[in-house]
C-alpha positions in Angstrom: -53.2 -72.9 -20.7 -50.2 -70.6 -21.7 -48.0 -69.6 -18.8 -49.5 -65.6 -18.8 -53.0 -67.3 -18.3 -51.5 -69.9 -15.8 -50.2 -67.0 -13.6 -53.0 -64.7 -13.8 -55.2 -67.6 -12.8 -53.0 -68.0 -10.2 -53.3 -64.2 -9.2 -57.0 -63.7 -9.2 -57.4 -66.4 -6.3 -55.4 -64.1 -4.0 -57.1 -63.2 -0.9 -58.6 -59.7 -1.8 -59.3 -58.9 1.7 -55.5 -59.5 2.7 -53.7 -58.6 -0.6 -54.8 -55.1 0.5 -51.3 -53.6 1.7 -52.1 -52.1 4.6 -54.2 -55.4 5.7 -51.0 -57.2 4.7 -48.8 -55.0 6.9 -51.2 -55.5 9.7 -51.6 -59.2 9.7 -48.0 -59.6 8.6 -47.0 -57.8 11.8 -49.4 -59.9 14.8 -48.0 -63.2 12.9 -44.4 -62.2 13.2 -44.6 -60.4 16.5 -47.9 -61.6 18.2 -50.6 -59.7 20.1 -50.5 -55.8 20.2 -52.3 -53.4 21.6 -54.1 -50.8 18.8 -51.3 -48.0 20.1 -48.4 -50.3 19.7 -49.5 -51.2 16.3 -50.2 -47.6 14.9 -46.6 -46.6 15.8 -45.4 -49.8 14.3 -47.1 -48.9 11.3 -47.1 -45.4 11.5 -50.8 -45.8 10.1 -53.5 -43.3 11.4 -55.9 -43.6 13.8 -58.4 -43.9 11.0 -57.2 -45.8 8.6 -56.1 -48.9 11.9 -59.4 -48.6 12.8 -61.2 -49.0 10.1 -58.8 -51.7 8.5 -58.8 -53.5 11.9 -62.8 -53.3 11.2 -62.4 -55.1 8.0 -59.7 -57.9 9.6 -62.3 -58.7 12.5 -65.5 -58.7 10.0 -64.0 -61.5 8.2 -62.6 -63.3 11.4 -58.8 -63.1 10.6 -58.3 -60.5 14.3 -59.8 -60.2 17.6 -60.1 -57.3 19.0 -59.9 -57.6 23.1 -60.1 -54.8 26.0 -57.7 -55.2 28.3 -57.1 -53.1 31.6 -53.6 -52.3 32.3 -51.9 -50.3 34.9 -51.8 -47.2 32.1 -55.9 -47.8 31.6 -57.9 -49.3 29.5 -56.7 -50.8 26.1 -57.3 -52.5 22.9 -55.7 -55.8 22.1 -55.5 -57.0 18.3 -54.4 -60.9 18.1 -54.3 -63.2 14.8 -57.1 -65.8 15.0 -56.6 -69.9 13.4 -58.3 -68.4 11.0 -55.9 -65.4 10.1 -53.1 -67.4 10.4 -54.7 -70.5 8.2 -55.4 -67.3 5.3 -52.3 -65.6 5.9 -50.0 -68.9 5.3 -51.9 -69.9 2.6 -51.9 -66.3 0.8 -47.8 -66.3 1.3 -47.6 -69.6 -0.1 -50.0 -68.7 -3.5 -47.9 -65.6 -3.2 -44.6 -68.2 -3.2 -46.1 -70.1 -6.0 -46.6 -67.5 -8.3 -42.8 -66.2 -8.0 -41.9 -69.5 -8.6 -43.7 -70.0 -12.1 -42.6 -66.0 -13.1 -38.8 -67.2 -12.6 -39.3 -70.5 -14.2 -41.1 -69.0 -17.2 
């Protein structure tokens, strides 16, 4: 296998579901900095209403956030946390990712 072939292989076994960026931004952000509530992450983000929701849709369909009401003294809210299993796929698409910059600098 030549090294071209060696990294695309490598490539195509990329998470799909998380490779997406503004998945990646969003899980990147509750593994750095832990639970947040759907508000706090939109401003983080600066992503719209929409385009949270229905990425945040897509995170909790394949089990990688959960999505948790909360009441606080402000009202009612919406907590996002990583799950194991978001953290398990998010570590293990940083270290493909890793791997992948290693063999392009050693090629």
């Amino acid at each position: 296998m030549s090294a071209g072939e060696d990294r695309l292989a490598g490539v195509k076994e990329l998470n799909p579901d998380l490779m997406n960026p503004k998945r990646f931004l969003i899980i990147t952000f509750l593994y750095l900095f832990g639970p947040k509530t759907m508000a706090e992450l939109q401003r983080a983000l600066r992503f719209t209403w929409g385009d949270l929701d229905s990425n945040l849709k897509r995170l909790k369909g394949r089990g990688y956030v959960e999505l948790k009401k909360v009441f606080t003294l402000r009202g009612p809210r919406t907590m996002v946390s990583i799950t194991e299993k978001g953290v398990k796929e998010y570590e293990r698409l940083v270290n493909k990712l890793r791997d992948i910059l290693t063999k392009v600098r050693t090629s």
